[in-house]
PyMOL Python script that loads the backbone (N, CA, C, O; Angstrom):
from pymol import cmd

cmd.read_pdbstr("""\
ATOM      1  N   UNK A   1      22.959 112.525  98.964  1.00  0.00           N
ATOM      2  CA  UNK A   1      23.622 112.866 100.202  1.00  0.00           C
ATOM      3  C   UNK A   1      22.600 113.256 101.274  1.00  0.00           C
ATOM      4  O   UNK A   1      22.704 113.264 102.500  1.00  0.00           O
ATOM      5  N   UNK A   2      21.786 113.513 100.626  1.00  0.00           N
ATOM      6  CA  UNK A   2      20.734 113.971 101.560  1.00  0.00           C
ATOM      7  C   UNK A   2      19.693 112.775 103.002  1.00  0.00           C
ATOM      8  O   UNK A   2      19.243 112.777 104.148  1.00  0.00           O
ATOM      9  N   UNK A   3      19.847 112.003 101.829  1.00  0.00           N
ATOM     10  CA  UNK A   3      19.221 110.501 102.008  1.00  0.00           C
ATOM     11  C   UNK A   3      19.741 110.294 103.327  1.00  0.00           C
ATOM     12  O   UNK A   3      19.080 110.324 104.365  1.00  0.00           O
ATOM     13  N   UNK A   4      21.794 109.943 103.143  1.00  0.00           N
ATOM     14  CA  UNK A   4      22.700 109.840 104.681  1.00  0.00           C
ATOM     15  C   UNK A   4      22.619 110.432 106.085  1.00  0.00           C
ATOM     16  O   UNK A   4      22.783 109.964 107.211  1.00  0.00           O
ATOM     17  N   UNK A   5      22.216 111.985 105.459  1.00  0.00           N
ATOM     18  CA  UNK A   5      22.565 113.196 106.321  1.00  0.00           C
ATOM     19  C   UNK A   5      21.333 112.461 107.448  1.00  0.00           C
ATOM     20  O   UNK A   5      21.703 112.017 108.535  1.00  0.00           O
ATOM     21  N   UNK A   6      19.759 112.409 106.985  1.00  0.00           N
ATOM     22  CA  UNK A   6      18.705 112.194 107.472  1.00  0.00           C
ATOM     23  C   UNK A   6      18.988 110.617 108.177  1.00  0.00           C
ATOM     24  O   UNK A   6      18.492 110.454 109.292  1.00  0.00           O
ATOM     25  N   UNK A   7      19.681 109.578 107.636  1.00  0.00           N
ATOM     26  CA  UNK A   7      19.350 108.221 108.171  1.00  0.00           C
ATOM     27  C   UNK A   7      20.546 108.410 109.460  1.00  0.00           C
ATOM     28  O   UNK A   7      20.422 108.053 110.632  1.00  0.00           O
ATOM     29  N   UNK A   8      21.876 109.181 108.725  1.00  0.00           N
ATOM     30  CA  UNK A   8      23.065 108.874 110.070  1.00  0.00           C
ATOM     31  C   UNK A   8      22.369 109.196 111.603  1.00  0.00           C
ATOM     32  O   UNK A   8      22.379 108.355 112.502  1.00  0.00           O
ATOM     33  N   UNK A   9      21.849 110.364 111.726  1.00  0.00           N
ATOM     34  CA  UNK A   9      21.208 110.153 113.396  1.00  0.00           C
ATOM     35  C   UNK A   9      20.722 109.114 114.119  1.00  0.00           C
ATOM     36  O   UNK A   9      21.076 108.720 115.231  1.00  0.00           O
ATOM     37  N   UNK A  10      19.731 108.631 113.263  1.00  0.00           N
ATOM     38  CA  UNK A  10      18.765 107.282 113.286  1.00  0.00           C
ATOM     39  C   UNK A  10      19.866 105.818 114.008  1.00  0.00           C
ATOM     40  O   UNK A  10      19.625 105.101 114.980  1.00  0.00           O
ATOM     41  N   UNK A  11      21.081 105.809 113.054  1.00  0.00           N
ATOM     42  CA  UNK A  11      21.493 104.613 112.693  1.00  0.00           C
ATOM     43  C   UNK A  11      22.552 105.063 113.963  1.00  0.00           C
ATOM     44  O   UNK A  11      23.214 104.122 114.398  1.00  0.00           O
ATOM     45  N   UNK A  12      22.793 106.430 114.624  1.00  0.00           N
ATOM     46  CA  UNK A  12      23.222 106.603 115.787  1.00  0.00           C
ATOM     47  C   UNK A  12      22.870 106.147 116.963  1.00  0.00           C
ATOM     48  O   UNK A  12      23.446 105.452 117.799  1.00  0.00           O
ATOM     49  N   UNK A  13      21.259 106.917 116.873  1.00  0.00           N
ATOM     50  CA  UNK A  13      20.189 106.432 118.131  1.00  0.00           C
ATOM     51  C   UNK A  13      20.462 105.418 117.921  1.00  0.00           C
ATOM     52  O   UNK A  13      21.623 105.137 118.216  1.00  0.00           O
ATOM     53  N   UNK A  14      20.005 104.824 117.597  1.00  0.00           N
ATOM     54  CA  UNK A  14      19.983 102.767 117.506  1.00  0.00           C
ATOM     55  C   UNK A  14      21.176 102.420 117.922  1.00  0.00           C
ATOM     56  O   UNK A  14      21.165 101.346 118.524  1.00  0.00           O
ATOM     57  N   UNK A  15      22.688 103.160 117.786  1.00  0.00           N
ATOM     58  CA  UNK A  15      23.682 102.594 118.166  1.00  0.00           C
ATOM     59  C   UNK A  15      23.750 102.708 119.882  1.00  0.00           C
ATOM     60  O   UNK A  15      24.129 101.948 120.773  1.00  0.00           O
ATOM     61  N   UNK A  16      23.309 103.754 119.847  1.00  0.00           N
ATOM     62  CA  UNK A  16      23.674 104.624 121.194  1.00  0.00           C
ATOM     63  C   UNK A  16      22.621 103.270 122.381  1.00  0.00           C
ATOM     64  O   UNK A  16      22.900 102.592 123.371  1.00  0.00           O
ATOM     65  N   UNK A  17      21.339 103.487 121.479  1.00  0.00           N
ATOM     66  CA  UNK A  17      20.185 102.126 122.075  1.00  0.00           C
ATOM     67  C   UNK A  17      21.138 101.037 122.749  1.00  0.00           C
ATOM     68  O   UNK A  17      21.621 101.090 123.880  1.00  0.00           O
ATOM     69  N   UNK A  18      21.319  99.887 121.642  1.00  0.00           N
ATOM     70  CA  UNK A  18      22.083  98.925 121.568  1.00  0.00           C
ATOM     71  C   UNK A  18      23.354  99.035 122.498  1.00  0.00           C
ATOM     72  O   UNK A  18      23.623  97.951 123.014  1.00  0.00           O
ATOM     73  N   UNK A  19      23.965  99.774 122.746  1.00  0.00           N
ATOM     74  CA  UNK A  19      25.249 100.069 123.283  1.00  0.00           C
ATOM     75  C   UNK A  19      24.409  99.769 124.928  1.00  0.00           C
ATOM     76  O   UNK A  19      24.213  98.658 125.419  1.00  0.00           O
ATOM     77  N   UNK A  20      24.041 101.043 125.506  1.00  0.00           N
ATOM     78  CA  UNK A  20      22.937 101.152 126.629  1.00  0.00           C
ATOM     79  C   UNK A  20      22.447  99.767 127.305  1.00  0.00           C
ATOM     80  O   UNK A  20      22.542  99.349 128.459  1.00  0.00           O
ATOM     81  N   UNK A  21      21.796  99.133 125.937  1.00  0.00           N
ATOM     82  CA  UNK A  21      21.290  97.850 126.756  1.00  0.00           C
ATOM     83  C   UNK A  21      22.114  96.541 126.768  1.00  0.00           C
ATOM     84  O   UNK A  21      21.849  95.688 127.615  1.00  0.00           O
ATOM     85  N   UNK A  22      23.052  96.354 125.911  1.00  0.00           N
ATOM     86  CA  UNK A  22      24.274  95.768 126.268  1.00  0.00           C
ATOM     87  C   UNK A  22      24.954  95.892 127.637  1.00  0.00           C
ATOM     88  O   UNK A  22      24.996  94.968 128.449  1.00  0.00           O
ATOM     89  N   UNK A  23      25.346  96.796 127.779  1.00  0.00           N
ATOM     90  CA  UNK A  23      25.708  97.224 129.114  1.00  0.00           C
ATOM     91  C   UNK A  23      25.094  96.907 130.054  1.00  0.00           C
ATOM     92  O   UNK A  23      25.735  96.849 131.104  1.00  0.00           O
ATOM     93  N   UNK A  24      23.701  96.588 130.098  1.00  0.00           N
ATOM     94  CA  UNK A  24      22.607  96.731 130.907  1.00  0.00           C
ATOM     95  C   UNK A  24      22.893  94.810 131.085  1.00  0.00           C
ATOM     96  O   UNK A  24      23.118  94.234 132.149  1.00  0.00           O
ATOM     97  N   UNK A  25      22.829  94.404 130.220  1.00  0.00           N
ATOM     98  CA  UNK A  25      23.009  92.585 129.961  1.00  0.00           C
ATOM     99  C   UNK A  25      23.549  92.376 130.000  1.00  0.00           C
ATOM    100  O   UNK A  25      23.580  91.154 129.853  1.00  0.00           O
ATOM    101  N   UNK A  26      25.023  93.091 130.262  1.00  0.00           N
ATOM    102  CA  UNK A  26      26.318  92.552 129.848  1.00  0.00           C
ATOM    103  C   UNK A  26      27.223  93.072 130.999  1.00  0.00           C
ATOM    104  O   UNK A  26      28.395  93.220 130.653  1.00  0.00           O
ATOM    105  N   UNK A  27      26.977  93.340 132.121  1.00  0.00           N
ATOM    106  CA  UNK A  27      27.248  94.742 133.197  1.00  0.00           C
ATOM    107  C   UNK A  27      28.875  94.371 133.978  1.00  0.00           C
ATOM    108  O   UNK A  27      29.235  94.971 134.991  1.00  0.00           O
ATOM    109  N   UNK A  28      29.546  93.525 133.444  1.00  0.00           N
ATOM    110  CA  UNK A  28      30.871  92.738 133.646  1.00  0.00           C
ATOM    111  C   UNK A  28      31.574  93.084 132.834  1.00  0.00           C
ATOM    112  O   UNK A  28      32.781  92.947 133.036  1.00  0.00           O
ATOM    113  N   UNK A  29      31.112  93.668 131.599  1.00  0.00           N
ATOM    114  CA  UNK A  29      31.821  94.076 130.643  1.00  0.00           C
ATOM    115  C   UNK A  29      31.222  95.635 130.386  1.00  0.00           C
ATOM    116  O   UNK A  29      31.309  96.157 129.275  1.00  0.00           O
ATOM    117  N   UNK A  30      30.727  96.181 131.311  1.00  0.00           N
ATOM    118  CA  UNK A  30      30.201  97.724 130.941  1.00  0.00           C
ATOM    119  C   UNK A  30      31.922  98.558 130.366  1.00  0.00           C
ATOM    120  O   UNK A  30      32.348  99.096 129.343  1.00  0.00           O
ATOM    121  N   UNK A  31      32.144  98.415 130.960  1.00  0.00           N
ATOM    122  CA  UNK A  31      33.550  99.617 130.740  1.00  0.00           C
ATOM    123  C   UNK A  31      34.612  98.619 129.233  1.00  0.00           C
ATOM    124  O   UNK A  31      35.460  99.099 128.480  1.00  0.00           O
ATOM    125  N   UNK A  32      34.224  97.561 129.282  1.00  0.00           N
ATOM    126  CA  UNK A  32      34.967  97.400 128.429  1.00  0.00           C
ATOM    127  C   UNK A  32      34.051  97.325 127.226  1.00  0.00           C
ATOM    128  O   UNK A  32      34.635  97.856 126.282  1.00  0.00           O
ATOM    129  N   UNK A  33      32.898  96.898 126.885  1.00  0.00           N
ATOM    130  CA  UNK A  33      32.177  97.577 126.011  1.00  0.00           C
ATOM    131  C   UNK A  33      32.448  99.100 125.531  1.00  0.00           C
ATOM    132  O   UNK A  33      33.111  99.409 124.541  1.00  0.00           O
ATOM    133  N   UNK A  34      31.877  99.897 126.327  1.00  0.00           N
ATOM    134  CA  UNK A  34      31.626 101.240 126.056  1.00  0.00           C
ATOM    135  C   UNK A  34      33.441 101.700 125.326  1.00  0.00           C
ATOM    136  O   UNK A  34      33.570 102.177 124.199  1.00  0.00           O
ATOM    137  N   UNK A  35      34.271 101.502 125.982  1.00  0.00           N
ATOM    138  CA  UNK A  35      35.737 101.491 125.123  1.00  0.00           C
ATOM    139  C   UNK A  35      35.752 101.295 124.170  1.00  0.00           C
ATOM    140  O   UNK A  35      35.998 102.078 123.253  1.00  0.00           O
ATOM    141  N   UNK A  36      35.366  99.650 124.093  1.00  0.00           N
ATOM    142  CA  UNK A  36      35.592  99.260 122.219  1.00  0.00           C
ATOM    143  C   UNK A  36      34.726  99.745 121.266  1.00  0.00           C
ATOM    144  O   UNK A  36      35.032  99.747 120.074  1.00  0.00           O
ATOM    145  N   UNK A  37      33.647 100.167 121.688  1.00  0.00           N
ATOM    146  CA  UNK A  37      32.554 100.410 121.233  1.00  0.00           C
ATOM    147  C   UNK A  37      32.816 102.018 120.281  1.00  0.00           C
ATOM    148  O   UNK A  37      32.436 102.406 119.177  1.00  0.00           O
ATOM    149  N   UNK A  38      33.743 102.690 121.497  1.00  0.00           N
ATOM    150  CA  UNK A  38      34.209 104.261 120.850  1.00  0.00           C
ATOM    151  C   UNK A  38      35.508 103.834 120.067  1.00  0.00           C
ATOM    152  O   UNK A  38      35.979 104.707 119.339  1.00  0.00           O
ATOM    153  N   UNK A  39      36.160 102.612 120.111  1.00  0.00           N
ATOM    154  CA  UNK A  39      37.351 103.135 118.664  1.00  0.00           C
ATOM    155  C   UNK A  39      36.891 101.753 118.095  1.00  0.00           C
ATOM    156  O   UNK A  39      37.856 101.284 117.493  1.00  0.00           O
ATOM    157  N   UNK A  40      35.949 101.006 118.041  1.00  0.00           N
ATOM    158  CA  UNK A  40      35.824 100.034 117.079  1.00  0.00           C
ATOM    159  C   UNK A  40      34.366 100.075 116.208  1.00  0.00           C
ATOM    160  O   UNK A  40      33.284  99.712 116.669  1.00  0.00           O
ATOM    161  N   UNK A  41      34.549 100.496 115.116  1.00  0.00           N
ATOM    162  CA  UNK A  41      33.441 100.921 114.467  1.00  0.00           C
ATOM    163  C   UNK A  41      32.747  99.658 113.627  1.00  0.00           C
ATOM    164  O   UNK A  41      31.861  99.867 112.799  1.00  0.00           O
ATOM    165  N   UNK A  42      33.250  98.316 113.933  1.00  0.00           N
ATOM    166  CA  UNK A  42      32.606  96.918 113.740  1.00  0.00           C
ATOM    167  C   UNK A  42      31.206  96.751 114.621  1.00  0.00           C
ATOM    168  O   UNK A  42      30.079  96.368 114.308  1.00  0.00           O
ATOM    169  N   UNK A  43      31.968  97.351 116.237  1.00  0.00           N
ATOM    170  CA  UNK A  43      31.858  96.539 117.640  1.00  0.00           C
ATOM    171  C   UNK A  43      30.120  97.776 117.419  1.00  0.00           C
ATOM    172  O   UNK A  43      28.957  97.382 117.512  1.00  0.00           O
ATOM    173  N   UNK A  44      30.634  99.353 117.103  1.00  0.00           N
ATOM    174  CA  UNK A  44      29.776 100.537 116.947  1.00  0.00           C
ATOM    175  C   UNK A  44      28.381  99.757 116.364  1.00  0.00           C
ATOM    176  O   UNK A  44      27.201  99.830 116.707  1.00  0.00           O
ATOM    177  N   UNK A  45      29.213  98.840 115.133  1.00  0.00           N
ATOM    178  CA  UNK A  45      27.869  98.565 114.127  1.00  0.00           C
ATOM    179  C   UNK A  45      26.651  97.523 114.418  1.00  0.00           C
ATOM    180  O   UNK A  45      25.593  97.220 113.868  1.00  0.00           O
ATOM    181  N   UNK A  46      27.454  97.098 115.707  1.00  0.00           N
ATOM    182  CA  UNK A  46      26.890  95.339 116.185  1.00  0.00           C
ATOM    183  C   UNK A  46      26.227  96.055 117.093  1.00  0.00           C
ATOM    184  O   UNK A  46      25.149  95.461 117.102  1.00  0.00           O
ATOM    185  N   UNK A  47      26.099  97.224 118.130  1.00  0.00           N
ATOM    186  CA  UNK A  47      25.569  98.036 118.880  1.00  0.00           C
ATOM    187  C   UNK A  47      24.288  98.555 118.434  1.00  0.00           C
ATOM    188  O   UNK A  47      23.269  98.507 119.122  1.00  0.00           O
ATOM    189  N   UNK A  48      24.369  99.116 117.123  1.00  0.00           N
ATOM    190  CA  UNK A  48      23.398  99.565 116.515  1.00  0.00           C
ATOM    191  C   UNK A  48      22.360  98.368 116.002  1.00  0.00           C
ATOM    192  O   UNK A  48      21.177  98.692 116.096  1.00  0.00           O
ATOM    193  N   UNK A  49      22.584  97.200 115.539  1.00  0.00           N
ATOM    194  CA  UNK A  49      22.134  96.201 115.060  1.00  0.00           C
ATOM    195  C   UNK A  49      20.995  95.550 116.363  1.00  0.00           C
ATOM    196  O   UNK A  49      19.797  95.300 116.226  1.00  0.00           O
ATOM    197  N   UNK A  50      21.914  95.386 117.699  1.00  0.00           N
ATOM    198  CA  UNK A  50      21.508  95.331 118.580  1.00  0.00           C
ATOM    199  C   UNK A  50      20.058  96.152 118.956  1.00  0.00           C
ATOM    200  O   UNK A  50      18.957  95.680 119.241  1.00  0.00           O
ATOM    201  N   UNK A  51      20.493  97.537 118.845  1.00  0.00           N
ATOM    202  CA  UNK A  51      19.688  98.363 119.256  1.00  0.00           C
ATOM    203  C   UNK A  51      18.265  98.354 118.483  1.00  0.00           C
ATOM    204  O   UNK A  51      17.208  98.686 119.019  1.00  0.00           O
ATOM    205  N   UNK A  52      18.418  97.858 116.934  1.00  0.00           N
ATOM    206  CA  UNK A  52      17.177  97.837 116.641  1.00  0.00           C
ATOM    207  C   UNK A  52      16.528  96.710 116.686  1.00  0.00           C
ATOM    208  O   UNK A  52      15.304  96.660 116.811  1.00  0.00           O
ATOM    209  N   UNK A  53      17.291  95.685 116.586  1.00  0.00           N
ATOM    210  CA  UNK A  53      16.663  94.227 117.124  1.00  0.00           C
ATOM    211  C   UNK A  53      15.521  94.319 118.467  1.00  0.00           C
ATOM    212  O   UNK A  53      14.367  93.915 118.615  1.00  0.00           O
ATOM    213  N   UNK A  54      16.383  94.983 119.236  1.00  0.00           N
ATOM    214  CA  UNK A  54      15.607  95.011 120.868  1.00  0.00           C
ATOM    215  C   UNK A  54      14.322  95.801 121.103  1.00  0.00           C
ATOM    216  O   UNK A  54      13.496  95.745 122.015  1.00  0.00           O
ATOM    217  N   UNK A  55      14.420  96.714 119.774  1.00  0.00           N
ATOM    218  CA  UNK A  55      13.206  97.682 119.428  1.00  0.00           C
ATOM    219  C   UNK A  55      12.076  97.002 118.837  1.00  0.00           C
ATOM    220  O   UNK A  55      10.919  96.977 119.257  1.00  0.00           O
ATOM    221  N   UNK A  56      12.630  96.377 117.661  1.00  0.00           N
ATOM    222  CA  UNK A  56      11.471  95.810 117.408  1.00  0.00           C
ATOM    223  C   UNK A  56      11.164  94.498 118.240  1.00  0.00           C
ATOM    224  O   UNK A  56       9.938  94.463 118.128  1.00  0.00           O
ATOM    225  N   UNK A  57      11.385  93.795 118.729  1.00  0.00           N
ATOM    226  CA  UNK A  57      11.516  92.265 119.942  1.00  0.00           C
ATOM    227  C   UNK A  57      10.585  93.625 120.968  1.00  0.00           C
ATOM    228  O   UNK A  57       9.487  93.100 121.154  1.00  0.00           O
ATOM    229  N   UNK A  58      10.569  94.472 121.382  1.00  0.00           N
ATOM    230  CA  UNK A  58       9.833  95.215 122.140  1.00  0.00           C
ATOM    231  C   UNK A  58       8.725  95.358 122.139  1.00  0.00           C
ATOM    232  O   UNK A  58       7.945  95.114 123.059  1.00  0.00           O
ATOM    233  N   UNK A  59       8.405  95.955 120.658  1.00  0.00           N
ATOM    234  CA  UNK A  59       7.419  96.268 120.049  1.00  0.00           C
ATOM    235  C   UNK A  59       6.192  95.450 120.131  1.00  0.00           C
ATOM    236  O   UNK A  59       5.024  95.729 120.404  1.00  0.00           O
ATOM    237  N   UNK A  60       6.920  94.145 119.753  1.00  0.00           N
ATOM    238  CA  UNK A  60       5.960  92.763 119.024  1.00  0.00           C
ATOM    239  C   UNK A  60       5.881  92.299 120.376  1.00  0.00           C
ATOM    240  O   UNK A  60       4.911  91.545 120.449  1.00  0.00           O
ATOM    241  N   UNK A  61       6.485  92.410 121.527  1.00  0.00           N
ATOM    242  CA  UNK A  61       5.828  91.921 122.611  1.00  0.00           C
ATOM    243  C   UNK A  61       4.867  93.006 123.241  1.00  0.00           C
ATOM    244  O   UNK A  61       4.676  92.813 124.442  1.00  0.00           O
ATOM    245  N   UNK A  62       4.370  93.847 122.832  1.00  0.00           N
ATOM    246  CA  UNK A  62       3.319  94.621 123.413  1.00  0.00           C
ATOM    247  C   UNK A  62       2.253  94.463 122.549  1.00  0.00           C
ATOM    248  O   UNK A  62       1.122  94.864 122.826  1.00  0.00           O
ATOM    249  N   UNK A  63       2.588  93.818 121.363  1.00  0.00           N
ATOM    250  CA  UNK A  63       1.195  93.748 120.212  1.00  0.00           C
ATOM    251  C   UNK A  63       0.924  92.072 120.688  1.00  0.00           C
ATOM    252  O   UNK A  63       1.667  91.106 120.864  1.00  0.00           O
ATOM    253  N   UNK A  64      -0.325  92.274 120.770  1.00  0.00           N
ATOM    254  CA  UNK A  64      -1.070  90.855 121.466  1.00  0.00           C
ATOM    255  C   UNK A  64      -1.715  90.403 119.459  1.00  0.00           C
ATOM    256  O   UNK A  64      -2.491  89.474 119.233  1.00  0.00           O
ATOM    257  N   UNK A  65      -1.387  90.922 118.834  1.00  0.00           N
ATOM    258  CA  UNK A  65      -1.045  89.931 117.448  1.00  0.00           C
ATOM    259  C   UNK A  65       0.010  89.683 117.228  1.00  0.00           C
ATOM    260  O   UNK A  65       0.240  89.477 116.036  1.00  0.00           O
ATOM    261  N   UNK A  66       0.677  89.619 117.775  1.00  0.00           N
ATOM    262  CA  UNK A  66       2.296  89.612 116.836  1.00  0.00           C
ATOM    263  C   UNK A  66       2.325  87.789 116.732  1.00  0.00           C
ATOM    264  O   UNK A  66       1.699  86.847 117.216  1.00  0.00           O
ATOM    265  N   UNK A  67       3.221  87.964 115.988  1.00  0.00           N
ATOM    266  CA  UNK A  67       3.256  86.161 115.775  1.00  0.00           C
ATOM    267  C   UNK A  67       4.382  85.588 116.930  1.00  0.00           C
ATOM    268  O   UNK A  67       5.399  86.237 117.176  1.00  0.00           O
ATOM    269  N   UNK A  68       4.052  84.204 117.653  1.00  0.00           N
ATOM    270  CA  UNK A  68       5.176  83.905 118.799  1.00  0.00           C
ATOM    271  C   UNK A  68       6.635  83.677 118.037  1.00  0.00           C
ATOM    272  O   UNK A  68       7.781  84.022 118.326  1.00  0.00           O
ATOM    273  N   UNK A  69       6.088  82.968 116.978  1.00  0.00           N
ATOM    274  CA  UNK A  69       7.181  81.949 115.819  1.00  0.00           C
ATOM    275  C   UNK A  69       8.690  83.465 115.593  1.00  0.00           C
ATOM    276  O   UNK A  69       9.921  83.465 115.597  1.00  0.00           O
ATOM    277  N   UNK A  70       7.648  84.462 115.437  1.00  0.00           N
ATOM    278  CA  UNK A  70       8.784  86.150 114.960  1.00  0.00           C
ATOM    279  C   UNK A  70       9.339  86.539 116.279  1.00  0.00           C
ATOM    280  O   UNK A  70      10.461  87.044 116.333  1.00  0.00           O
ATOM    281  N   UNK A  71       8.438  86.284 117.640  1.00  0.00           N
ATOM    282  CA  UNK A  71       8.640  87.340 118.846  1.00  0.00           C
ATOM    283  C   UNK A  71      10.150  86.195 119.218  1.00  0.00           C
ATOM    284  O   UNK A  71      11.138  86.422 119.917  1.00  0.00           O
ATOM    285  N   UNK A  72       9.869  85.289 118.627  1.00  0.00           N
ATOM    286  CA  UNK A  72      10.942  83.507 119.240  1.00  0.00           C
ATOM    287  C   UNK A  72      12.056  83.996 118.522  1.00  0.00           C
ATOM    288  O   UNK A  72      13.032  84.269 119.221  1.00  0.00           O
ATOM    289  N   UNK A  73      12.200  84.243 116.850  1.00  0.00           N
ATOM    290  CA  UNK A  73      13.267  84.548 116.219  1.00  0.00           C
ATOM    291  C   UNK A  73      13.681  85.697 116.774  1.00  0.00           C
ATOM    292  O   UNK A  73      14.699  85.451 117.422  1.00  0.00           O
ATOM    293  N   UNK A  74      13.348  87.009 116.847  1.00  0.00           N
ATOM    294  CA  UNK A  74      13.887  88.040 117.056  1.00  0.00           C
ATOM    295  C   UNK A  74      14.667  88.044 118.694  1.00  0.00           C
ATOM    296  O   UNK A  74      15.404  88.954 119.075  1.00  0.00           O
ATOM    297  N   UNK A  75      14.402  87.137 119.303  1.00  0.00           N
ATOM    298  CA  UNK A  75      14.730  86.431 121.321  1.00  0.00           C
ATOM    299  C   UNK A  75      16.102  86.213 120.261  1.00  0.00           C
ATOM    300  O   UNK A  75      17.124  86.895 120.335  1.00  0.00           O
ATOM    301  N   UNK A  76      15.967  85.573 119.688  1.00  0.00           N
ATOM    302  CA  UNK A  76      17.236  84.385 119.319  1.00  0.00           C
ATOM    303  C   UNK A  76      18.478  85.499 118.761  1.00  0.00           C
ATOM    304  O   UNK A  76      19.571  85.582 119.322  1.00  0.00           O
ATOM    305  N   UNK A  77      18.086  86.316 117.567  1.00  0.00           N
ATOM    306  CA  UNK A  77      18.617  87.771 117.059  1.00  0.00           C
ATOM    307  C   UNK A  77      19.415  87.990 118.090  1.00  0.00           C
ATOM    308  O   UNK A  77      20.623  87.759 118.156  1.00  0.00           O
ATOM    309  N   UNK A  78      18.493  88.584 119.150  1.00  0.00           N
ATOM    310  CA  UNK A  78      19.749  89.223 120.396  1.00  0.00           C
ATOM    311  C   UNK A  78      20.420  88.819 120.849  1.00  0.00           C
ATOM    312  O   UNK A  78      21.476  89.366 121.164  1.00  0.00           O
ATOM    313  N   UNK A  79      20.002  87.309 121.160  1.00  0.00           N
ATOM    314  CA  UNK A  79      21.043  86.424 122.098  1.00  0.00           C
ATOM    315  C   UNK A  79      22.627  86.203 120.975  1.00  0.00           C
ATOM    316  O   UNK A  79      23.804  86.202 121.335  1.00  0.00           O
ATOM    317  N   UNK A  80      22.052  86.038 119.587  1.00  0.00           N
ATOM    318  CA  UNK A  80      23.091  85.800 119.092  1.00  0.00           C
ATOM    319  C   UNK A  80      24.093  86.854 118.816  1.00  0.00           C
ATOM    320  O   UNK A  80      25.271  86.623 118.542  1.00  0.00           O
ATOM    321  N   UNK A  81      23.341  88.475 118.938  1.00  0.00           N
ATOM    322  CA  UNK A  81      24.375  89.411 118.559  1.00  0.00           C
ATOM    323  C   UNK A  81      24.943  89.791 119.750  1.00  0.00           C
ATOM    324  O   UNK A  81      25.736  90.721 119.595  1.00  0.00           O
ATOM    325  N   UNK A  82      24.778  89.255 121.343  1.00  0.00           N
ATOM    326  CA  UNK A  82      25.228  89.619 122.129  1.00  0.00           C
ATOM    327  C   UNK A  82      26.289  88.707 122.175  1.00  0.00           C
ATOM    328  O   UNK A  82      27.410  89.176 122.368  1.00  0.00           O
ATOM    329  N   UNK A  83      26.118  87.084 121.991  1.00  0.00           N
ATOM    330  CA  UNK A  83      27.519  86.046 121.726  1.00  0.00           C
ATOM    331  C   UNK A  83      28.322  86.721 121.035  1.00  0.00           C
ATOM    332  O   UNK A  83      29.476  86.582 121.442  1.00  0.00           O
ATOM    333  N   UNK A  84      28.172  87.752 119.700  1.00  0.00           N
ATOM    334  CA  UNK A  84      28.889  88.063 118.889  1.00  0.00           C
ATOM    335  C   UNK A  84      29.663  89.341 119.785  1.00  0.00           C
ATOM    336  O   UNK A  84      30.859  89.136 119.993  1.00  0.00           O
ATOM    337  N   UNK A  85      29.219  90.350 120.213  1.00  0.00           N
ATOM    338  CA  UNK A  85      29.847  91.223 121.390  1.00  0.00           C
ATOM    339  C   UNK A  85      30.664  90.411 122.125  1.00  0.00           C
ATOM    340  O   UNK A  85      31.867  90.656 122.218  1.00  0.00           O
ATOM    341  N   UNK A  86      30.017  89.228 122.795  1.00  0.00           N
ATOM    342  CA  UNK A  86      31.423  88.784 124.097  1.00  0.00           C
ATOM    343  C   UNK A  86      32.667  88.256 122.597  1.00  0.00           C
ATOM    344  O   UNK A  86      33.746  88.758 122.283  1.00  0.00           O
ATOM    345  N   UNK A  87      32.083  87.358 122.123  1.00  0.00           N
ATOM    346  CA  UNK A  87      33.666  87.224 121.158  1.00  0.00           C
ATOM    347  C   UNK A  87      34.168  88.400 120.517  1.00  0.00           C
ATOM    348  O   UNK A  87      35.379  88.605 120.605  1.00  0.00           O
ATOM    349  N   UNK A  88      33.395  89.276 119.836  1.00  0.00           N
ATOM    350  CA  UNK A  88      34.584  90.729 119.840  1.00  0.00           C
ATOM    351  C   UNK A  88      35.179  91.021 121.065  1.00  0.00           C
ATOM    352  O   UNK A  88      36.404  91.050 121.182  1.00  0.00           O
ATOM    353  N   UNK A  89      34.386  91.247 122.021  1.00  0.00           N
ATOM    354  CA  UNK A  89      35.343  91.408 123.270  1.00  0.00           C
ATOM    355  C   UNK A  89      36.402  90.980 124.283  1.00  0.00           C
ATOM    356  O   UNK A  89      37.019  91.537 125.191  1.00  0.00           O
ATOM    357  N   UNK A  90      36.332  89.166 123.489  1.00  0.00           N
ATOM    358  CA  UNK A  90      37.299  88.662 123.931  1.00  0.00           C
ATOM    359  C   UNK A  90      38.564  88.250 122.661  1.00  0.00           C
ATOM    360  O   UNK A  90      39.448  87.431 122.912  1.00  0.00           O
ATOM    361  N   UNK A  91      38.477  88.859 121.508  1.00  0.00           N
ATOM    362  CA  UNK A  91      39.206  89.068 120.436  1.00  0.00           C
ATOM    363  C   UNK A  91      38.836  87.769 119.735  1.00  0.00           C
ATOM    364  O   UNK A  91      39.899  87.285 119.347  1.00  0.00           O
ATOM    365  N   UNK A  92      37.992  87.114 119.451  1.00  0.00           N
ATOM    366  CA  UNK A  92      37.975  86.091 119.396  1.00  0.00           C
ATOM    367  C   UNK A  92      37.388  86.099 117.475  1.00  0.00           C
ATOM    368  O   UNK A  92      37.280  85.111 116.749  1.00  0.00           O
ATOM    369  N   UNK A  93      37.133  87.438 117.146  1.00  0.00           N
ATOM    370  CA  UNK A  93      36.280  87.450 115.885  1.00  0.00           C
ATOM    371  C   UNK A  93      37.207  87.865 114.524  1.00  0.00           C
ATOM    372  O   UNK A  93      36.680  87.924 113.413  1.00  0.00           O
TER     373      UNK A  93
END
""", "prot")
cmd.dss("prot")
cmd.show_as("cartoon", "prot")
cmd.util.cbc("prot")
cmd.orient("prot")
């Protein structure tokens, strides 16, 4: 239990992240995000997923080693979990 207590904040921040910059990309759907986002704990989890995707895609673009082939997949990561946000948001999932 201990293990949870320590990761749930974490797996918050990252939601809270993800949520933030959605909004930020998504700014047509700010208010209706942030809604589903507080009673849909799918929409919560795709937020958080988001949020660490964009962290690390961050990261690896400030490291002048990072590989392009990973910095290319992790581009693709977001784009696809943000398609996945507009179809939750348009009920579509």
């Amino acid at each position: 239990m201990i293990w949870k207590e320590s990761v749930a904040p974490l797996a918050g921040h990252a939601a809270e992240q993800g949520l933030a910059r959605l909004m930020m990309r998504l700014p047509a759907t700010r208010a209706t995000i942030r809604a589903t986002a507080a009673s849909d704990p799918d929409l919560y989890e795709l937020c958080g997923a988001y949020g660490e995707a964009c962290a690390v895609l961050d990261r690896m673009r400030r490291d002048l080693a990072a590989d392009p082939a990973i910095v290319t997949e992790y581009e693709i990561i977001c784009e696809e979990i943000e398609a996945e946000v507009m179809q939750a948001l348009l009920g579509d999932r």
